[in-house]
C-alpha positions in Angstrom: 42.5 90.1 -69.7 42.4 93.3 -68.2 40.7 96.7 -70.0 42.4 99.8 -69.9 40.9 103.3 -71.7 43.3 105.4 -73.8 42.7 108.8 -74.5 44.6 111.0 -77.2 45.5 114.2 -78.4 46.5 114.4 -81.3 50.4 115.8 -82.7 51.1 117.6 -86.2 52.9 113.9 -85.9 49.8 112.2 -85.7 48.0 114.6 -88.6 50.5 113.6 -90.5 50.1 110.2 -90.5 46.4 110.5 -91.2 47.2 111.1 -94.9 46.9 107.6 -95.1 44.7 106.8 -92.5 43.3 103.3 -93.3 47.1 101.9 -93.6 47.4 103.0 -89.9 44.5 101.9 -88.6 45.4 98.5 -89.8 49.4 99.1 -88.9 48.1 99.9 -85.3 45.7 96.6 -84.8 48.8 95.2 -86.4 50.7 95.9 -83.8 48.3 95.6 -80.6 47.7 92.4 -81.8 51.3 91.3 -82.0 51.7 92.8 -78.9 49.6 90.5 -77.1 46.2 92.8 -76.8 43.4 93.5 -78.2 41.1 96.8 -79.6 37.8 96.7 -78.4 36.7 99.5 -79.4 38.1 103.2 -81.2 36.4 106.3 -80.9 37.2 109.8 -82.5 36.5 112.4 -79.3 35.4 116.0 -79.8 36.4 118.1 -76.9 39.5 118.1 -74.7 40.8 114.4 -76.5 40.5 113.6 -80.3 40.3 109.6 -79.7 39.8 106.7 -77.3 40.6 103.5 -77.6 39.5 100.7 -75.2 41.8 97.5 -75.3 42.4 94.3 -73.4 45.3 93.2 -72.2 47.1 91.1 -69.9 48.6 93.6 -67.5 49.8 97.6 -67.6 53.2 96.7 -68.9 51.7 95.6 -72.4 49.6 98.5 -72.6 52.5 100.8 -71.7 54.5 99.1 -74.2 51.8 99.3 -76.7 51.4 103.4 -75.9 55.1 104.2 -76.1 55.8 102.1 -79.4 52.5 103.9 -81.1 52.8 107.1 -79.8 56.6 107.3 -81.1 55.7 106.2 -85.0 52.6 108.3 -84.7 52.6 110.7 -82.4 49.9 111.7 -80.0 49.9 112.5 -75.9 48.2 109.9 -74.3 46.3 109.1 -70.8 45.9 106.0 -69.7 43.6 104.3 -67.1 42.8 101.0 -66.6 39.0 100.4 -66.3 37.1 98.0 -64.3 33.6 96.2 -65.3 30.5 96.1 -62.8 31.0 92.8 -61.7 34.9 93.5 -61.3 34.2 96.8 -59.4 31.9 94.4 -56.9 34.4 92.1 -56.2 36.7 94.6 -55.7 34.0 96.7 -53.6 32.8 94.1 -51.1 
């Protein structure tokens, strides 16, 4: 499984949704889950994003999937990169 870093802004879409924000939360692993991936890790950003996610998943094409389908029920403008670990980065690096 590969990681990939997600960073949002959030949309008077995505406020919206908050309203109910625990439903989502569990609507979104939800559907990253069926989706073939995994969360890692969430974070709520202050500065120029308002959250990042960390998944796994098998290649880019699940994760864009995954970005497109979310960001249309709940809004949000997304950046995504995917991320490489120490010893990854070595093998790729030597």
């Amino acid at each position: 499984m590969a990681t990939f870093v997600v960073l949002a802004k959030w949309t008077d879409k995505s406020f919206a949704a908050m309203q109910d924000a625990a439903k989502v939360s569990a609507e979104i692993k939800q559907t990253v889950k069926a989706m073939g991936a995994e969360i890692k890790a969430w974070y709520m950003l202050m500065g120029q994003y308002d959250e990042m996610c960390i998944l796994e998943a098998p290649n880019p094409e699940t994760v864009a999937k995954i970005v497109i389908s979310l960001s249309a029920q709940y809004g949000g403008k997304t950046e995504t990169m995917q991320a490489f670990s120490e010893a990854e980065a070595m093998k790729l690096l030597t």
